[in-house]
N, C-alpha and C positions, 0 to 999 in steps of 0.2 A: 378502487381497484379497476373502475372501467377505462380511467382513463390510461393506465399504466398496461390495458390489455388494447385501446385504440395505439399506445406507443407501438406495442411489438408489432404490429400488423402494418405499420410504414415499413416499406420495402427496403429491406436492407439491414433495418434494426436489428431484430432477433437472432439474425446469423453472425454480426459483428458484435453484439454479446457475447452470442455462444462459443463463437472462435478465441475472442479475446480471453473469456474465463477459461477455456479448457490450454491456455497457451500460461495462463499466468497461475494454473492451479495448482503445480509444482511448487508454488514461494511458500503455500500454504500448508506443505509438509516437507521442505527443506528443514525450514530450522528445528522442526521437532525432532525426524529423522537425524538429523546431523546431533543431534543434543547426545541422544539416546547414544546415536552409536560411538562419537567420542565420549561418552561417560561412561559406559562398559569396555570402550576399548584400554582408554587409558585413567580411568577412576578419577576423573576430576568433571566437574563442570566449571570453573576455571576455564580449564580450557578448551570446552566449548564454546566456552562465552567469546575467547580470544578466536577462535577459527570462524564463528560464527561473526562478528565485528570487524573482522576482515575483508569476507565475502559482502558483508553491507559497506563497510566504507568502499568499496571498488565499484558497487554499482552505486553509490553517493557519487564519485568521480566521474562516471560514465555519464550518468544521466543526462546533464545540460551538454555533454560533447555527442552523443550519438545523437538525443532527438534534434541540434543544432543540422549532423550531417546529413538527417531527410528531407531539408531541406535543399542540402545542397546536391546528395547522391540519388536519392528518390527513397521512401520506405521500404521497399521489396528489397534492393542490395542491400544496406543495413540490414534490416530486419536476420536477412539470410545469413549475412557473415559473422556478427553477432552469433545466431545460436548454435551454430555448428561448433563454434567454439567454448560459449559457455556450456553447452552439454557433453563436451567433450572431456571440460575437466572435473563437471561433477563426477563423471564415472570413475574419471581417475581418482578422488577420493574416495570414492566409495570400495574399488576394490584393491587399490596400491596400499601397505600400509607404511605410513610415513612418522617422522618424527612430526610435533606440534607445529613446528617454524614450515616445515614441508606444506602441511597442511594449511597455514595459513598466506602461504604463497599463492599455492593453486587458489585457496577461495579466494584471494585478492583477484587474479584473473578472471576465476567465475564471474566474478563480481563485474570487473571492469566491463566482460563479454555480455551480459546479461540484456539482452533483445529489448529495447524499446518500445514495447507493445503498449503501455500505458497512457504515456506522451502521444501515439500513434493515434491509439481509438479515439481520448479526446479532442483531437484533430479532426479527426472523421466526422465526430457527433455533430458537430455544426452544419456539415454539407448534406446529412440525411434526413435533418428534420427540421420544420418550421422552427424558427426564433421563437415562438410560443411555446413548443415541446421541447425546448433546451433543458431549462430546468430541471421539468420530470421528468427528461432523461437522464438527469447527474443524479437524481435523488435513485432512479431505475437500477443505473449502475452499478451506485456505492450498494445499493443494498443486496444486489443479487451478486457481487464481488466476496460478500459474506459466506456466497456459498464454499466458496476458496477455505476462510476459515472455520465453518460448518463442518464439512466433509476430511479437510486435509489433514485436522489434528488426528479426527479420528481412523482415516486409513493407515496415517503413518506409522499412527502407537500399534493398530491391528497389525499389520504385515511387522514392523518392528518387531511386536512380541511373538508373534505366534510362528511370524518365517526367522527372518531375520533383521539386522538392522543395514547391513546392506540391499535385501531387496527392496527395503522401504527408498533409498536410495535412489534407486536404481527404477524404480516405478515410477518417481517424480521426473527424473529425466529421459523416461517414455512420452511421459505426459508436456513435458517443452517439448519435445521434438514434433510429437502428433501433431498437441495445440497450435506450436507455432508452423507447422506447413500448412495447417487447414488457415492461416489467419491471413499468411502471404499471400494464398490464392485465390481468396474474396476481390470479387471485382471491383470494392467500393475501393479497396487499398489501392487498387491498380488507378481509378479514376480519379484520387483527391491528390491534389499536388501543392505541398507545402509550397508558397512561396520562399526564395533565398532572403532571408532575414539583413538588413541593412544596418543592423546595429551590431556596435562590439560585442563577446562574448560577456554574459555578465549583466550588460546595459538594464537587460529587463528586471533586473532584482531593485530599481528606482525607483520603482513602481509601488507604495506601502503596501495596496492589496495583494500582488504580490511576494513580499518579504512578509507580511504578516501570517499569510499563508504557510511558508517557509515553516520559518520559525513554529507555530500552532502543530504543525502537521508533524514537525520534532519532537515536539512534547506527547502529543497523541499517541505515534507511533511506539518510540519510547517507553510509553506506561503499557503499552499492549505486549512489547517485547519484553518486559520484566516481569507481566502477570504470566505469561507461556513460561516461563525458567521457572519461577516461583510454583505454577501448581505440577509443574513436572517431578519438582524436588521433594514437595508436600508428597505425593503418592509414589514416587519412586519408579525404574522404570520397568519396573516385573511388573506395574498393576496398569491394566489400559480405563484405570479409571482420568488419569489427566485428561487422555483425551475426548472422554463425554465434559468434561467440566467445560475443556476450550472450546469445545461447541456448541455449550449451552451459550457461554457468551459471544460466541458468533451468531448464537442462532437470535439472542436479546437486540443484536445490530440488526440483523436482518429485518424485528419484527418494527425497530425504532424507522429505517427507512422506510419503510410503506405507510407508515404509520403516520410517520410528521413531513414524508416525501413534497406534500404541497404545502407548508408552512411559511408562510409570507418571508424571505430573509432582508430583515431590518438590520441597524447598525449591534444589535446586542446579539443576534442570530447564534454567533461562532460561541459567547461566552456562555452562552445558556443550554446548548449541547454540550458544551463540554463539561460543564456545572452538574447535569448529570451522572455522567461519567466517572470524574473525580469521588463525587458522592457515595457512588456503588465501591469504587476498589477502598472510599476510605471505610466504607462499611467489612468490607474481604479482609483490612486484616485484623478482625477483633475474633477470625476464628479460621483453620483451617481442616476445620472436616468439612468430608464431600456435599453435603445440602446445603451448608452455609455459603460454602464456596460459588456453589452451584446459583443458589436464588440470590446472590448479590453480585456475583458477575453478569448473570443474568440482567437484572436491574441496570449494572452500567453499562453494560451493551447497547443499549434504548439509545444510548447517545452518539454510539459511531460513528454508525454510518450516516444520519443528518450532519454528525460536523463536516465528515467528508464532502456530503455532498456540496454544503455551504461553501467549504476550501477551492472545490473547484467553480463554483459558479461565482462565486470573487473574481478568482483570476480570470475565467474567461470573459467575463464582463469591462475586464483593465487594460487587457493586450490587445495587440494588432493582429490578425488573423497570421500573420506571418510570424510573428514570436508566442503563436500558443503552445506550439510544441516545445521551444528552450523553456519557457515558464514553468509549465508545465515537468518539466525536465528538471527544473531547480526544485520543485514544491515534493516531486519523488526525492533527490537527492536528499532536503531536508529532513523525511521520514527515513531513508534506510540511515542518513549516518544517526537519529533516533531511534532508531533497530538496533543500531553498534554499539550504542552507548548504554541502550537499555538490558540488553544481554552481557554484553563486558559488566557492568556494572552491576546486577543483581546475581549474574553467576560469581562473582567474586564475593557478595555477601550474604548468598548460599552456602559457600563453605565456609566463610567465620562466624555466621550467626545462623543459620541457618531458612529453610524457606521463607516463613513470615518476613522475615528482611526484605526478602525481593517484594511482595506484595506492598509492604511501605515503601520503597522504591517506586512504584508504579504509581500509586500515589499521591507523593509528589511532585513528579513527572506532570502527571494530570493535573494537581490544585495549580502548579505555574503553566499551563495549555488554557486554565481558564482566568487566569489574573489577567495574564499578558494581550486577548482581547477585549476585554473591560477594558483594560487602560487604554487601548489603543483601539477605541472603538469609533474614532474621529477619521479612522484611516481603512475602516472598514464599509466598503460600498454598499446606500441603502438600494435593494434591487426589488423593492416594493412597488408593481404596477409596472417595471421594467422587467426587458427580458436580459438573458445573460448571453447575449450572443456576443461575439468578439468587434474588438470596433473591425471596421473596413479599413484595407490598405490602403485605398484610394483616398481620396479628400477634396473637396471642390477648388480650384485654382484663385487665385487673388488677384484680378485683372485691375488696375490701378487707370483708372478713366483721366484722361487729362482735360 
């Protein structure tokens, strides 16, 4: 812990945390909020699942094209035009009432608009702290990132049930709007300046670390968005017991990053967080009352946020300081369209079989999130005794002596 409390106290650090988490706290009670209130509004989670997989596939689209344009535009324009828009249409779902197709239009926009603040920070992180604190800063991240899913299940189900499901709403997109002008107007945003990327769009997904990332970061995501659907269905949404459940396993992520935050990351790193993981949701579906639920998501929580932070410290160990933010950009895109698929998909097998379904969804999801780096663990960077800083854009010249 001391050295994660020598991290906060490099200047700069603890503000581009705190900004970042209060800009992206809102994701963390979107989709429960949106669950809730399209399943009272229109009695399905069906089509939750479909509104809610809308709005991720759009920021799946977005991601490697916005973090690409801070590049080219600078982060503050981005950053700005983006959220004015995507807060724009949250609200309009929250108090317009529309048919399903309506709804999944606008979340498609939400989605597309969705601020690049993530792609951003870990851009930043490299220019605030020695290559030795890269690391325990991604391990830092990932786990106080948890507090997003800590805190957001359980505001949303609170104001959900007791206000309404429009303010729940309507409270997340207070919290992008705050978070994201307090994040703009951090000086470090103003002083780190993407270089313009000289590769095609796309180019950096060549790279196995990564596409491995990619891909892993799908499956992860994925089993996280079908355990949220599945314990929502299990208690229903008159009881705000869901929401202490998702925060216990928020809170299991939380205690895994601090916990395994300095953990050597060798070629097995990513399968063996995620081995935990798997473990716990295959344990969740052999029961669905509240303690069971509770001490076994707990348990696979332990493994989140270390895989996370392993995902990012791959990638940025593989890129060019000029394509961290597209990578970066891809490795988000790959978990929200695992957001889409993991919600479409166990909200559809909420209503024919009902919750436990989604919980074996999740799963799965997870047991192929730890196959697929096993196998592929020839292409996963050993960063043992290295740091993960990004390579340099520069390169030494090849002067050819005659």
């Amino acid at each position: 812990m001391s050295s994660y409390w020598t991290l906060l106290k490099t200047p700069g650090v603890a503000r581009v945390i705190a900004a970042q988490l209060t800009a992206r706290f809102p994701f963390g009670m979107l989709s429960l909020a949106f669950l809730i209130h399209i399943e009272q509004v229109y009695d399905s989670y069906g089509s939750a699942g479909l509104v809610l997989g809308a709005m991720s596939i759009g920021q799946a689209i977005a991601g490697p094209l916005t973090s690409r344009l801070m590049g080219r535009w600078g982060m503050r324009p981005v950053i700005v035009g983006t959220l004015v828009v995507c807060a724009g249409s949250i609200i309009v779902m929250a108090l317009v009432t529309l048919p399903i197709s309506g709804l999944m239009a606008i979340g498609l926009v939400a989605g597309l608009s969705t601020p690049p603040i993530q792609p951003a920070v870990r851009t930043i992180y490299p220019k605030i702290v020695n290559s030795r604190q890269l690391t325990p800063l991604f391990s830092l991240d990932a786990s106080a990132q948890e507090i997003i899913w800590v805190l957001g299940p359980v505001i949303a189900t609170f104001v959900a049930i007791q206000v309404s499901s429009v303010a729940g709403i309507l409270l997340a997109a207070a919290f992008l709007v705050g978070g994201g002008i307090w994040f703009v107007a951090l000086p470090e945003v103003g002083r780190v300046r993407i270089p313009r990327s000289r590769r095609k769009l796309g180019a950096v997904l060549k790279r196995p670390p990564v596409m491995l990332s990619t891909i892993v970061g799908f499956m992860l995501v994925a089993a996280c968005a079908a355990v949220e659907a599945g314990v929502v269905a299990a208690f229903g949404h008159g009881s705000s017991d869901s929401g202490w459940v998702l925060g216990i396993f928020a809170a299991g992520s939380l205690v895994g990053g601090l916990a395994l935050g300095h953990a050597p990351i060798g070629p097995w790193a990513l399968a063996s967080r995620m081995l935990i993981v798997t473990v716990g949701l295959g344990l969740a579906t052999l029961g669905l009352n509240f303690w069971w639920l509770a001490g076994t998501l707990l348990f696979a929580g332990i493994g989140i946020a270390p895989a996370f932070a392993v995902l990012f410290g791959i990638v940025s160990a593989s890129v060019k300081f000029s394509d961290t933010a597209e990578a970066y950009g891809w490795v988000g895109t790959g978990q929200l369209m695992g957001a889409a698929m993991g919600s479409a998909i166990a909200g559809f097998m909420i209503d024919h079989s009902g919750a436990g379904a989604a919980i074996m969804v999740a799963a799965g999801f997870a047991a192929l999130g730890t196959l697929i780096p096993a196998i592929g663990r020839r292409w996963h960077p050993d960063l043992r005794g290295r740091d993960a800083s990004p390579i340099p854009d520069t390169a030494p010249i090849q002067v050819q002596v005659s």
